[in-house]
SETORSE-789915 format. One record per atom (N, C-alpha, C): atom name; residue number from 1; x, y, z; residue in three letters. Coordinates in nm, 4 decimals. Example, Ala and Ser with C-alpha at 12.3 -4.5 7.8 and 13.67 -1.06 7.14 Angstrom:
! residues 2
{at:N	i:1	east:1.3190	north:-0.5690	up:0.7800	aa:ALA}
{at:CA	i:1	east:1.2300	north:-0.4500	up:0.7800	aa:ALA}
{at:C	i:1	east:1.3200	north:-0.3300	up:0.7800	aa:ALA}
{at:N	i:2	east:1.2850	north:-0.2250	up:0.7080	aa:SER}
{at:CA	i:2	east:1.3670	north:-0.1060	up:0.7140	aa:SER}
{at:C	i:2	east:1.2900	north:0.0030	up:0.7870	aa:SER}
//
This chain:
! residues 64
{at:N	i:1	east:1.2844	north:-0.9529	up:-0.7557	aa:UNK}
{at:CA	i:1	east:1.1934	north:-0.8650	up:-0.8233	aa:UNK}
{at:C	i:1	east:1.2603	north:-0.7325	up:-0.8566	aa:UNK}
{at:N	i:2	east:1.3714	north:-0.6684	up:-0.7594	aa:UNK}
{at:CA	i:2	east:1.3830	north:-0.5545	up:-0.8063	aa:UNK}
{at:C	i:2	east:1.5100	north:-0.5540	up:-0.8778	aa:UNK}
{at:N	i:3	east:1.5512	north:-0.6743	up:-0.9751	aa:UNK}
{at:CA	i:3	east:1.6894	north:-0.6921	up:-1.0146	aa:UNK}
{at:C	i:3	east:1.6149	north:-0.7062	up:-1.1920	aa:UNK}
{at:N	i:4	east:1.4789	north:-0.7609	up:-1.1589	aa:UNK}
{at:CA	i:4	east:1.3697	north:-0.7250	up:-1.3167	aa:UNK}
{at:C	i:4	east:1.3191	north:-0.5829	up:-1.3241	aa:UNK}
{at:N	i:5	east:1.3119	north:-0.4805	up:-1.2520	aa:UNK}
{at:CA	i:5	east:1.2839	north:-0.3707	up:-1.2382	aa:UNK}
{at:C	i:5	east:1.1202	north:-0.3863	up:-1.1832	aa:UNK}
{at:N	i:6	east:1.0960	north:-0.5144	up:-1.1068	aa:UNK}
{at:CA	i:6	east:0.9477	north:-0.4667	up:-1.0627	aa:UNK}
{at:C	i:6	east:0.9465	north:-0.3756	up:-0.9143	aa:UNK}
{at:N	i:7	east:0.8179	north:-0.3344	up:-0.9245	aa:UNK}
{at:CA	i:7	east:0.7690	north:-0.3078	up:-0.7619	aa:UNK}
{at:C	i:7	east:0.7072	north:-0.3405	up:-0.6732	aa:UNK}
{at:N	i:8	east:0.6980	north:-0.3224	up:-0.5782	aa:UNK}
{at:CA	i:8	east:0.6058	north:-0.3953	up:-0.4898	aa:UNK}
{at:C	i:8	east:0.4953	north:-0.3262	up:-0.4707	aa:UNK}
{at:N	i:9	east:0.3324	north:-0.3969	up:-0.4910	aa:UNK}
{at:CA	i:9	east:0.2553	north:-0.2637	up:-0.4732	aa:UNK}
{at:C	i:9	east:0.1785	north:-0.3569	up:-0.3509	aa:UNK}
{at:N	i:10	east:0.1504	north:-0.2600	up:-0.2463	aa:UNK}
{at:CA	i:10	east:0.1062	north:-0.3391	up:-0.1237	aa:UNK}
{at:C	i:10	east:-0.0566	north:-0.3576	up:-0.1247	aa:UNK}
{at:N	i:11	east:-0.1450	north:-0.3856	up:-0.0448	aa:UNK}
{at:CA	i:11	east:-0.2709	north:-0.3763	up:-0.0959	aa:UNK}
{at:C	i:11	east:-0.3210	north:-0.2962	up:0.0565	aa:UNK}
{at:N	i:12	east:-0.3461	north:-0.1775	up:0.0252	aa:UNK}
{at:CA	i:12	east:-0.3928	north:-0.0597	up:0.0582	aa:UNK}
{at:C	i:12	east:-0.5497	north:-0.0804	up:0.1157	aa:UNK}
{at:N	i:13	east:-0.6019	north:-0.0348	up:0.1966	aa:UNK}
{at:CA	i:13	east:-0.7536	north:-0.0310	up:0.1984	aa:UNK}
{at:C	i:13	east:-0.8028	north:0.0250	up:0.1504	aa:UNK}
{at:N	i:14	east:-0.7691	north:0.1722	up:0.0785	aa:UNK}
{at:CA	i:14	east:-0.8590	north:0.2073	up:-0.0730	aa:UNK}
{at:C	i:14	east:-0.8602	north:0.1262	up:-0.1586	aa:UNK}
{at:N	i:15	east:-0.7596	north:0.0044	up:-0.1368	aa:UNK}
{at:CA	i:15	east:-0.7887	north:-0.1091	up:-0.2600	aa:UNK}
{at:C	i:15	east:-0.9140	north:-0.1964	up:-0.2378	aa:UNK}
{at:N	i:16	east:-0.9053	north:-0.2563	up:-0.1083	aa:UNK}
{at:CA	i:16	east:-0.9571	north:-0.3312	up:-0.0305	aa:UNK}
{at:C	i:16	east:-1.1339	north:-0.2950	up:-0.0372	aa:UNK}
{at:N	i:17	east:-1.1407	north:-0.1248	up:-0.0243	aa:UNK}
{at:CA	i:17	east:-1.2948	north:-0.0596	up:-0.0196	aa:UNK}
{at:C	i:17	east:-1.3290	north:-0.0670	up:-0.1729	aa:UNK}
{at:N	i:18	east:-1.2627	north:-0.0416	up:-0.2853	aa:UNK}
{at:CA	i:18	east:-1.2838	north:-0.0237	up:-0.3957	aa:UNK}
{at:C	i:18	east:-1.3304	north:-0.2073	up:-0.4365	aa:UNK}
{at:N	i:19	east:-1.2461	north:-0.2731	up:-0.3795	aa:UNK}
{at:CA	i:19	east:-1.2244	north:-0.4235	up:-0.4361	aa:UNK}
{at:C	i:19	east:-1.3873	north:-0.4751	up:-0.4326	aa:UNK}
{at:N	i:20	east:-1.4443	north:-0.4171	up:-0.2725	aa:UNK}
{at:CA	i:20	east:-1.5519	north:-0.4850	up:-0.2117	aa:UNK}
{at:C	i:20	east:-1.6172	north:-0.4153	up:-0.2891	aa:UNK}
{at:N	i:21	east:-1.6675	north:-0.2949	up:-0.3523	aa:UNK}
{at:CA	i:21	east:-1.7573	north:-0.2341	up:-0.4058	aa:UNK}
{at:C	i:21	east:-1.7698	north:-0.2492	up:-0.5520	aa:UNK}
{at:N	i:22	east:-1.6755	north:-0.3035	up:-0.6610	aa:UNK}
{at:CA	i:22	east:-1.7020	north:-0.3327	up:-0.7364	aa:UNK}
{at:C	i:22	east:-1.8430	north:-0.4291	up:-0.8094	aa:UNK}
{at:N	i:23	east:-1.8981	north:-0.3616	up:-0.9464	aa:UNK}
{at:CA	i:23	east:-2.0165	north:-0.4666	up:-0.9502	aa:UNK}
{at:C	i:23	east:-1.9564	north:-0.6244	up:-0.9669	aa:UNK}
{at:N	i:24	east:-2.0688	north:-0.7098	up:-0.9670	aa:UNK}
{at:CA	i:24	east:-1.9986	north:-0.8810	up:-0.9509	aa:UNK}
{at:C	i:24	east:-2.0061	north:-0.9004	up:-1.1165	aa:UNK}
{at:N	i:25	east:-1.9192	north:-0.8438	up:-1.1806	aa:UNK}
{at:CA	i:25	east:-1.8828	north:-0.9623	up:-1.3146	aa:UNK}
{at:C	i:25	east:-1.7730	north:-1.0191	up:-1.2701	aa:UNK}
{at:N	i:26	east:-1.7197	north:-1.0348	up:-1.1945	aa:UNK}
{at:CA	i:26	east:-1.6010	north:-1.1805	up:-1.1603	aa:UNK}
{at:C	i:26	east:-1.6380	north:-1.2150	up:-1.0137	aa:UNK}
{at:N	i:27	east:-1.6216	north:-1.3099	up:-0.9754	aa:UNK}
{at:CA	i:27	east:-1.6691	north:-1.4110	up:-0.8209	aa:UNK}
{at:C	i:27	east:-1.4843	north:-1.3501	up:-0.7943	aa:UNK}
{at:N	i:28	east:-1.4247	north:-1.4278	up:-0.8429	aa:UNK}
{at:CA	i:28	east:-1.3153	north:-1.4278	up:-0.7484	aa:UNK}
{at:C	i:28	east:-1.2292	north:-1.3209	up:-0.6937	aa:UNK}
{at:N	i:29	east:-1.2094	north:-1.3096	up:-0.5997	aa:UNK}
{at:CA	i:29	east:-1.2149	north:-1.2050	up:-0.5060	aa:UNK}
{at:C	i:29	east:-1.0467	north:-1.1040	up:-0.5369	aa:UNK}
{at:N	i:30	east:-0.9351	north:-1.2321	up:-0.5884	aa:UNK}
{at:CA	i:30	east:-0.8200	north:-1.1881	up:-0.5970	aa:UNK}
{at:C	i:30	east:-0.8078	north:-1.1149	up:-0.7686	aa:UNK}
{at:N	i:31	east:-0.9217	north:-1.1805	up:-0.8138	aa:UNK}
{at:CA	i:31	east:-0.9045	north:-1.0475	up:-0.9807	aa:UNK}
{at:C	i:31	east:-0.9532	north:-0.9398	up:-0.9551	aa:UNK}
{at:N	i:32	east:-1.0615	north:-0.9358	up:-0.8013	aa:UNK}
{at:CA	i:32	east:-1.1261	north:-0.8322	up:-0.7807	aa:UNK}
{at:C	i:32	east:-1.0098	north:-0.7095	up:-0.7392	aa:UNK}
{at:N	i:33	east:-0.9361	north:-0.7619	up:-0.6561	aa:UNK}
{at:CA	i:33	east:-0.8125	north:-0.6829	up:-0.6149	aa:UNK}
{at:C	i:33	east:-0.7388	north:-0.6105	up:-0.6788	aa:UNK}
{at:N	i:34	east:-0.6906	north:-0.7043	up:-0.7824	aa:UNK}
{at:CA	i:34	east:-0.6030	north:-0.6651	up:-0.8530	aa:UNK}
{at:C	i:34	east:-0.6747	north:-0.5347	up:-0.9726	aa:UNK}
{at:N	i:35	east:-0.7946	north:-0.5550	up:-1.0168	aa:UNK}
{at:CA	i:35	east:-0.8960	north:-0.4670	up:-1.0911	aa:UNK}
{at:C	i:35	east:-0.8889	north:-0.3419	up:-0.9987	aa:UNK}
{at:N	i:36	east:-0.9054	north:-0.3472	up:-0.9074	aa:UNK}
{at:CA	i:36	east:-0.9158	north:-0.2475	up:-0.8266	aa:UNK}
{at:C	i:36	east:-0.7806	north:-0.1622	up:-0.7799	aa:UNK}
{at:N	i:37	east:-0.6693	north:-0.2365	up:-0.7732	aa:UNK}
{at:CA	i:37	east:-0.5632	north:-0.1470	up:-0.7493	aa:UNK}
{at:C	i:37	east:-0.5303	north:-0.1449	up:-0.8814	aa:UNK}
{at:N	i:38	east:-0.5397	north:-0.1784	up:-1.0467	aa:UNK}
{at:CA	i:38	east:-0.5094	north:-0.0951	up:-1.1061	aa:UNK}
{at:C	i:38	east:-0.5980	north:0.0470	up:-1.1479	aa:UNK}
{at:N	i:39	east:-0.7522	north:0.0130	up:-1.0882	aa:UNK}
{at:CA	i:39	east:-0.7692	north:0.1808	up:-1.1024	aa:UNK}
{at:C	i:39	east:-0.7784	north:0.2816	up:-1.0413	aa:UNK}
{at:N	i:40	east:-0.6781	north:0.2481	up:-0.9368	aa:UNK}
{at:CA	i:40	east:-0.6447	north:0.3088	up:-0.8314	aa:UNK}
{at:C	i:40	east:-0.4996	north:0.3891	up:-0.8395	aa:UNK}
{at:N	i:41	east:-0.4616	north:0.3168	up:-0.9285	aa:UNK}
{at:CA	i:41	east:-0.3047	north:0.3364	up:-0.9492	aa:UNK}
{at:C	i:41	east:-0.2800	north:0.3294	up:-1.0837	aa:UNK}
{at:N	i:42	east:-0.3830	north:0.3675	up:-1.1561	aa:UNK}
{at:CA	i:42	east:-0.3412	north:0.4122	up:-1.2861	aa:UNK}
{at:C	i:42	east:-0.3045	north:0.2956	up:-1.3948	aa:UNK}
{at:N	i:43	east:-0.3046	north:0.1622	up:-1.3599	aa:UNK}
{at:CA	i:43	east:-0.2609	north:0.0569	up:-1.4192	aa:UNK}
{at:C	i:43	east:-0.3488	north:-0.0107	up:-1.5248	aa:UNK}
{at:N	i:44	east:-0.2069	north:-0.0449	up:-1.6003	aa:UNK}
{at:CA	i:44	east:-0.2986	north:-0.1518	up:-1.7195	aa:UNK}
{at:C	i:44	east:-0.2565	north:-0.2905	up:-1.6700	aa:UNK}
{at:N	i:45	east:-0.3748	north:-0.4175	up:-1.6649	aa:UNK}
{at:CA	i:45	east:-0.4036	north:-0.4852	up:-1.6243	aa:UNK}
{at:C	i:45	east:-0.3507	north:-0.6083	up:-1.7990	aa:UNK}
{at:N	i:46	east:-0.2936	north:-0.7005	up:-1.7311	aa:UNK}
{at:CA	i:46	east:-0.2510	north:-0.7881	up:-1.8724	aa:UNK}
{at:C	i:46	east:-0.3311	north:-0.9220	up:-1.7956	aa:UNK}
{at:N	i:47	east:-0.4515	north:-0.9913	up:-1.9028	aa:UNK}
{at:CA	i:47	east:-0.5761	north:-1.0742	up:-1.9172	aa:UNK}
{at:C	i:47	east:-0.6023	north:-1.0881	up:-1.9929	aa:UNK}
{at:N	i:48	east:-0.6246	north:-1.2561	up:-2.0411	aa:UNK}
{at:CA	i:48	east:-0.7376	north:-1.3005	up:-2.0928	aa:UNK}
{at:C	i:48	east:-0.8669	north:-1.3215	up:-2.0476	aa:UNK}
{at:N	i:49	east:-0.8519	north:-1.2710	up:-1.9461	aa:UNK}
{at:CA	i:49	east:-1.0126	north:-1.3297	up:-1.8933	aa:UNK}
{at:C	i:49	east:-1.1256	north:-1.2086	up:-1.9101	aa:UNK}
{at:N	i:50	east:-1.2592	north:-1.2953	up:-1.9970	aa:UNK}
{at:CA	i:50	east:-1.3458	north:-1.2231	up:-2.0291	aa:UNK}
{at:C	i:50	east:-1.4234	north:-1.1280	up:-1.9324	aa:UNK}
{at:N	i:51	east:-1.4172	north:-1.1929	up:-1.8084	aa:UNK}
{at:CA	i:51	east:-1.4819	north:-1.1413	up:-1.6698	aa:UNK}
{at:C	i:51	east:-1.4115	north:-1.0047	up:-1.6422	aa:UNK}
{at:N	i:52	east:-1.2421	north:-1.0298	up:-1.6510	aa:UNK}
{at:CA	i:52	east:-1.1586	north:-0.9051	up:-1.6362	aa:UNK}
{at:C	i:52	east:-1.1961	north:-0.7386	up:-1.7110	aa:UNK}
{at:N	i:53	east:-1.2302	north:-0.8162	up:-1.8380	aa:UNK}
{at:CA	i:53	east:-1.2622	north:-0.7102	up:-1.9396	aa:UNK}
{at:C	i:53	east:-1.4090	north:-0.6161	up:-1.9121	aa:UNK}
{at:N	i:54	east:-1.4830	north:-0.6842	up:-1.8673	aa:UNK}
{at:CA	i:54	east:-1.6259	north:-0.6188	up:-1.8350	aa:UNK}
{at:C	i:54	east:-1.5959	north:-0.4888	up:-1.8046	aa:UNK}
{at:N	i:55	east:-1.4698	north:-0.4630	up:-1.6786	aa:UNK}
{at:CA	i:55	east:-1.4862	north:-0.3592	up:-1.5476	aa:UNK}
{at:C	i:55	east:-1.4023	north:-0.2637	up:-1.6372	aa:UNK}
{at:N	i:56	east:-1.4328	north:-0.1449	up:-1.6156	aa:UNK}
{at:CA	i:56	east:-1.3802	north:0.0070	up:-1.6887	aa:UNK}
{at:C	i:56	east:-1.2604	north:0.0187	up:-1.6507	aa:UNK}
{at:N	i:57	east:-1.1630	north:-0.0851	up:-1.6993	aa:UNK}
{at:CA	i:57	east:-1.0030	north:-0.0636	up:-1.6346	aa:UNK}
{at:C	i:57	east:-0.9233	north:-0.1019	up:-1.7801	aa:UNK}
{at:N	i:58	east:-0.8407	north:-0.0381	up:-1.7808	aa:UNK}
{at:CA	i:58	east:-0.7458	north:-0.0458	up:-1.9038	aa:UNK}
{at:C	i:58	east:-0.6959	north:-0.1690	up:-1.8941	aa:UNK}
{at:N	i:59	east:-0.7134	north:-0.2914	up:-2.0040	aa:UNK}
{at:CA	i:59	east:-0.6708	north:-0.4365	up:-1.9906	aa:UNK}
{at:C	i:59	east:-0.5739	north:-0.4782	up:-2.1646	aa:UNK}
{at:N	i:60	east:-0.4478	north:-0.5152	up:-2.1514	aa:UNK}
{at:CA	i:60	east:-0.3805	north:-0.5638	up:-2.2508	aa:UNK}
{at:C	i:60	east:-0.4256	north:-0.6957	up:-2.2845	aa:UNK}
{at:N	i:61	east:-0.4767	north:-0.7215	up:-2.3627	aa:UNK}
{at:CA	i:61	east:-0.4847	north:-0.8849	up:-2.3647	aa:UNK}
{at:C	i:61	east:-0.4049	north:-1.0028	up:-2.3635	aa:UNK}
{at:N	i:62	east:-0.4020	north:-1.0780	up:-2.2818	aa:UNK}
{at:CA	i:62	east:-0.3018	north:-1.1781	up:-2.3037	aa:UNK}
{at:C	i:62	east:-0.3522	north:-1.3183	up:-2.3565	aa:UNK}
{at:N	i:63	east:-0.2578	north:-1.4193	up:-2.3466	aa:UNK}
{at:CA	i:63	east:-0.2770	north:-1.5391	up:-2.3992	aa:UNK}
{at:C	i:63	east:-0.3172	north:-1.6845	up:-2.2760	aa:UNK}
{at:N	i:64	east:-0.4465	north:-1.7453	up:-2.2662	aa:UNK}
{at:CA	i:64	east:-0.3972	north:-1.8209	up:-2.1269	aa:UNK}
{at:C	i:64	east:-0.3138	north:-1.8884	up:-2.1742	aa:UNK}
//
């Protein structure tokens, strides 16, 4: 990962509190996460999924 220039982002319990408190437009718990640590951390989120798009987080669209 760090030879592509990624990072590692760990999952924090402000992620974890934010994750659980989100409203339910998605069931699954791991888009919930990830929704949540990017607006936590400033991130744009790359999705096709319509569920993704609902929540007030900056989303690139992708292709499934």
């Amino acid at each position: 990962m760090q030879r592509m220039g990624f990072d590692v982002l760990p999952i924090l319990p402000a992620h974890a509190i934010m994750a659980g408190g989100l409203p339910s437009h998605h069931d699954d718990p791991f888009d919930r996460m990830l929704i949540a640590q990017a607006l936590i951390e400033n991130l744009t989120l790359v999705s096709s999924d319509q569920a993704v798009m609902r929540y007030d987080v900056p989303v690139l669209a992708g292709s499934p």
